[in-house]
N, C-alpha and C positions, 0 to 999 in steps of 0.2 A: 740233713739233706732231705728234702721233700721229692717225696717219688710222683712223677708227670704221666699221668696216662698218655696210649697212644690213641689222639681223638678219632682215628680209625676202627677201631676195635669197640666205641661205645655206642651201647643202640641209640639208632636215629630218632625211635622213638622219644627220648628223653632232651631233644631241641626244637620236636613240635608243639606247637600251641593250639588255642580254642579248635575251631571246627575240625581243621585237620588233623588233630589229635584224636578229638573225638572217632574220628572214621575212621582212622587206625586202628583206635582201641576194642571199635565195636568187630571190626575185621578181624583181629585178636580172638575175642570173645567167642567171634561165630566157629573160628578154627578148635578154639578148644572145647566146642560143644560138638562139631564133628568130629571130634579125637575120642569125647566121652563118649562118643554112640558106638564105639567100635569094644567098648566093656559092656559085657553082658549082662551085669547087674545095672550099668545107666540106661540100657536099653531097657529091663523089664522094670525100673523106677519109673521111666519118662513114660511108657506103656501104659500102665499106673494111673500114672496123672490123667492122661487123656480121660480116664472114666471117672478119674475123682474130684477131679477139679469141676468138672461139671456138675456132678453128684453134692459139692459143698454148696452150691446157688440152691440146691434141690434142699440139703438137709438144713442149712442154715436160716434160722428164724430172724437173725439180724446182721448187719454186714459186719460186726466183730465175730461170732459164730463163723462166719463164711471165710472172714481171713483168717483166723484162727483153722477152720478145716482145709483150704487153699495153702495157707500159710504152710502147714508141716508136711504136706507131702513136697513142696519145695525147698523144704529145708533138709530133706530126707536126700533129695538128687544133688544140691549145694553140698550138703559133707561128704556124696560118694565122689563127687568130681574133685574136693580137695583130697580127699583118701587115695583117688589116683593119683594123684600129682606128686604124693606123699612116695605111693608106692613108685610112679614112675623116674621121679629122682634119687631116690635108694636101688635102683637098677641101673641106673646108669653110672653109679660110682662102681659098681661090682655083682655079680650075680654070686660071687663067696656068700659064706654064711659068715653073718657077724652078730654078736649081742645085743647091738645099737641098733643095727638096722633091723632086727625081729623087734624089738621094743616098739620101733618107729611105725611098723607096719600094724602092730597089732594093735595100739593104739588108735591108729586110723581105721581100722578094722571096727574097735569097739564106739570107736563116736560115731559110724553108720550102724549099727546096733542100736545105739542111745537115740538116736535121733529117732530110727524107726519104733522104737518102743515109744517115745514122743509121741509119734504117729496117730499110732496105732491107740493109745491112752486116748489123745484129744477124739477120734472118730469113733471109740465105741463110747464115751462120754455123752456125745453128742447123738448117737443114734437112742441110747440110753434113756437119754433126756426127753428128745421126740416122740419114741414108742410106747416107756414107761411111763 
């Protein structure tokens, strides 16, 4: 026997198409970047960027340099927002302690580490490279 969802209960998002899809999803997107700004580490990432992003036009010699310096400070705020997402699904199943969900966390923990190391490699690279 094949189990029938109840078409009630499925997001509506998933019957939109082209444009108004689109403006849902970007409506989406804008919430979960006002949900990021309420963690304090998205907050001093995106803080960040304001001076660095500007700063990669300033250090970068060629527009691969520049998205390459652009590039990883947003890769650096792209894995803390998934690492919340990470952490805030793993709280909503329980605030116990469990194995699984410390594995899941610190994991998420460690690929905003990595990425920042990322970072932080490509930009003294690059000052490196200019000053040297």
């Amino acid at each position: 026997m094949i189990a029938t969802t109840d078409q009630s209960k499925v997001n509506p998002q998933k019957h939109r198409t082209g444009l108004n899809r689109w403006l849902h999803a970007t409506g989406y997107s804008m919430a979960g970047l006002r949900a990021g700004w309420h963690e304090t580490a998205f907050r001093q990432e995106v803080l960040s960027a304001v001076g660095l992003v500007p700063a990669a036009f300033w250090l970068g010699r060629s527009w691969t340099e520049v998205a390459l310096l652009a590039g990883s400070v947003l890769i650096v705020m792209i894995v803390e927002l998934l690492n919340t997402s990470i952490e805030t699904a793993i709280d909503r199943i329980g605030q116990d302690w469990h194995d699984l969900s410390k594995r899941a966390k610190d994991m998420g923990s460690a690929a905003v580490f990595l990425s920042l190391l990322l970072c932080g490699g490509i930009w003294l690279a690059a000052l490196y490279h200019r000053f040297a």
